[in-house]
C-alpha positions in Angstrom: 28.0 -27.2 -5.6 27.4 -27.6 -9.3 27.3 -30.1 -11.3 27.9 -29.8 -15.3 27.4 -32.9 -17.8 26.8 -34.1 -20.9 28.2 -36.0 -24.1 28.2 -36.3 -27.5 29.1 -39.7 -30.3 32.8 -38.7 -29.9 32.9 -36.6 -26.4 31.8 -35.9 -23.3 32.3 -33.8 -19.9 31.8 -34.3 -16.4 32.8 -31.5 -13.6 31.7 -30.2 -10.3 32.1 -26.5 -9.5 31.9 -24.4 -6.3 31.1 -20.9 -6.4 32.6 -20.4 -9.8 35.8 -22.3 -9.1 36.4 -26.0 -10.8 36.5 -28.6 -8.0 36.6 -32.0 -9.8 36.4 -32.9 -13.6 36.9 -36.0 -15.1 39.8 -36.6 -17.7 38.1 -39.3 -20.3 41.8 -39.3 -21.9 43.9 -40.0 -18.9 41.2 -42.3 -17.8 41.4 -40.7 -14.0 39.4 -37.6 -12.2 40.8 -34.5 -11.6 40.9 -32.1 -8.7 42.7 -28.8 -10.2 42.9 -26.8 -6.8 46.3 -25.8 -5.8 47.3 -27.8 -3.1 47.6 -24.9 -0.4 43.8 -24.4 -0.6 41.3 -27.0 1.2 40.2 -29.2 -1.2 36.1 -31.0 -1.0 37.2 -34.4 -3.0 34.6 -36.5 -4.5 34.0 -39.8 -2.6 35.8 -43.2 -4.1 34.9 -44.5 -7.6 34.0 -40.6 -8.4 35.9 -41.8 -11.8 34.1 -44.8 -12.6 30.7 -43.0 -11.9 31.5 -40.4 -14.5 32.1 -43.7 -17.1 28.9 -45.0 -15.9 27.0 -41.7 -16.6 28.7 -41.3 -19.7 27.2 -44.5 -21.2 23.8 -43.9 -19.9 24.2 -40.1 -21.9 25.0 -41.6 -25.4 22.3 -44.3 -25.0 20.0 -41.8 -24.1 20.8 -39.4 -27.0 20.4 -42.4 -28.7 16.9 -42.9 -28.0 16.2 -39.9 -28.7 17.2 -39.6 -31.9 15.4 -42.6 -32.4 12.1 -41.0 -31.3 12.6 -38.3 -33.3 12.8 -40.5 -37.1 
């Protein structure tokens, strides 16, 4: 499994793939995570609050780019 992160002042992205294929992203917009598989396949969900984690780790991203660019003046 891997995981793929990151934000910016006005964006951000959170998934989790598995050999290529999107498992789980989350949707900032629709405020709700996302597991894209067709439903015929076996599907590895993300445990409860999967969501809300992605928020959390989203605020931690833009104070830490915030820091950092910070530092850098």
């Amino acid at each position: 499994r891997f995981r793929i992160a990151g934000c910016s002042d006005s964006d951000g992205e959170e998934m989790y793939t598995l050999d290529g294929e999107e498992m789980w992203y989350a949707d900032f917009i629709d405020k709700k995570g996302v597991e894209p598989q067709p439903s015929f396949i076996d599907h590895i969900s993300l445990e409860e609050g999967g969501y809300e984690q992605a928020v959390a780790n989203q605020q931690v991203c833009r104070q830490n780019l915030e820091n950092v660019r910070k530092a850098m003046k």
